[in-house]
C-alpha positions in Angstrom: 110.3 136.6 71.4 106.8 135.5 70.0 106.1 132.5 68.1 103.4 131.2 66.7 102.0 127.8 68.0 100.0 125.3 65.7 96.2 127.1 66.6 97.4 129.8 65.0 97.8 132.0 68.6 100.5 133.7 69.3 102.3 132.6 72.3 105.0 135.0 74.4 108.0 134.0 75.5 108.4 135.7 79.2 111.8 135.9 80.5 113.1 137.0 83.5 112.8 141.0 84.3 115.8 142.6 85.9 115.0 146.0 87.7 117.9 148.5 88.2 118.5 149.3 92.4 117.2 152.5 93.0 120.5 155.1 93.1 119.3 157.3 96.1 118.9 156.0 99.4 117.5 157.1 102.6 120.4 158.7 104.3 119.5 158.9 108.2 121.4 161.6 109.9 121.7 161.0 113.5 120.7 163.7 115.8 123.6 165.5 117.7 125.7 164.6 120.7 126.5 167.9 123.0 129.5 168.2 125.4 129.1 169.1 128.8 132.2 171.2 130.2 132.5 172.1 133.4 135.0 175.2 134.7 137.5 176.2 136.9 136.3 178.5 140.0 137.7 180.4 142.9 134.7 179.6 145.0 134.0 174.9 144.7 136.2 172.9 146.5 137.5 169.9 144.7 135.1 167.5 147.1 132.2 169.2 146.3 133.4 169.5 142.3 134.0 165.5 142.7 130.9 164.3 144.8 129.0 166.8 142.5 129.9 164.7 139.2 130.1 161.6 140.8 126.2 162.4 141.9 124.8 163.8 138.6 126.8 162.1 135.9 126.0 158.6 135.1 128.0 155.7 135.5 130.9 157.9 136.6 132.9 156.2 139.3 134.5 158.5 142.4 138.0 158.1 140.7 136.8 159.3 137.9 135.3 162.1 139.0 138.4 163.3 140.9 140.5 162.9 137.7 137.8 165.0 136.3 138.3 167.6 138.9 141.8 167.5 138.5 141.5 168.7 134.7 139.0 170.5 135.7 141.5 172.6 137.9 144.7 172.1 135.9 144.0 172.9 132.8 140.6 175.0 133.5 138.0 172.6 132.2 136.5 169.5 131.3 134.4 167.7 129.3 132.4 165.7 132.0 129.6 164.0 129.3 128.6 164.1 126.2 126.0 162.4 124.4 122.1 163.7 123.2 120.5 167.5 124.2 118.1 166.1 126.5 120.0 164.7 128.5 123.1 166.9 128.3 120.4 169.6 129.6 119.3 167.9 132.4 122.8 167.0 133.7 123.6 171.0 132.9 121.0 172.0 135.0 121.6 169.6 138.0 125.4 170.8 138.1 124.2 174.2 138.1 122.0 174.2 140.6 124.7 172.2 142.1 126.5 175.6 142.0 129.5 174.2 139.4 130.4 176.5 137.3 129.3 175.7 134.0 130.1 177.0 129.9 126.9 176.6 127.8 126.1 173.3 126.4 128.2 172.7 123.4 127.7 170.4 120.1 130.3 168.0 120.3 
């Protein structure tokens, strides 16, 4: 709106601006969790399986391991952890060195 004052200027009327929220947003995609499964074998014995988790997997108590084992046994695997590659290859490669037998690293 413009009006004209008494000096013969013309004054502008400024009212509020209202900007429109930008319709796309940055959409983060996290980064993948892999599973860790270990097999059944002929050839560990459930100690070794159990101590062997219980060792190598984080914050994994001795019961749980041995429930672990159990599956692992029962119903021919088990997913022992899962969580980022980096460290789902580094716990792989401790258990199979540990000589567990392993299936490849998985996404989840």
């Amino acid at each position: 709106m413009r009006m004209m004052s008494s000096t013969g200027v013309q004054a502008v009327s400024s009212a509020p601006t209202v900007t429109k929220e930008r319709d796309q947003q940055t959409t983060r995609k996290l980064y993948p969790n892999y599973k860790i499964i270990v097999l059944n074998d002929d050839f560990n014995t459930f100690e070794h399986v159990a101590k062997t988790l219980a060792k190598y997997i984080p914050n994994l108590s001795p019961d749980q391991a041995w429930q672990l084992t159990n599956q692992i046994h029962f119903e021919g695997q088990a997913v022992v952890w899962v969580g980022p590659l980096e460290q789902a290859e580094l716990y792989h490669s401790q258990l199979t060195r540990a000589g567990l037998t392993m299936a490849p690293l998985e996404k989840a």
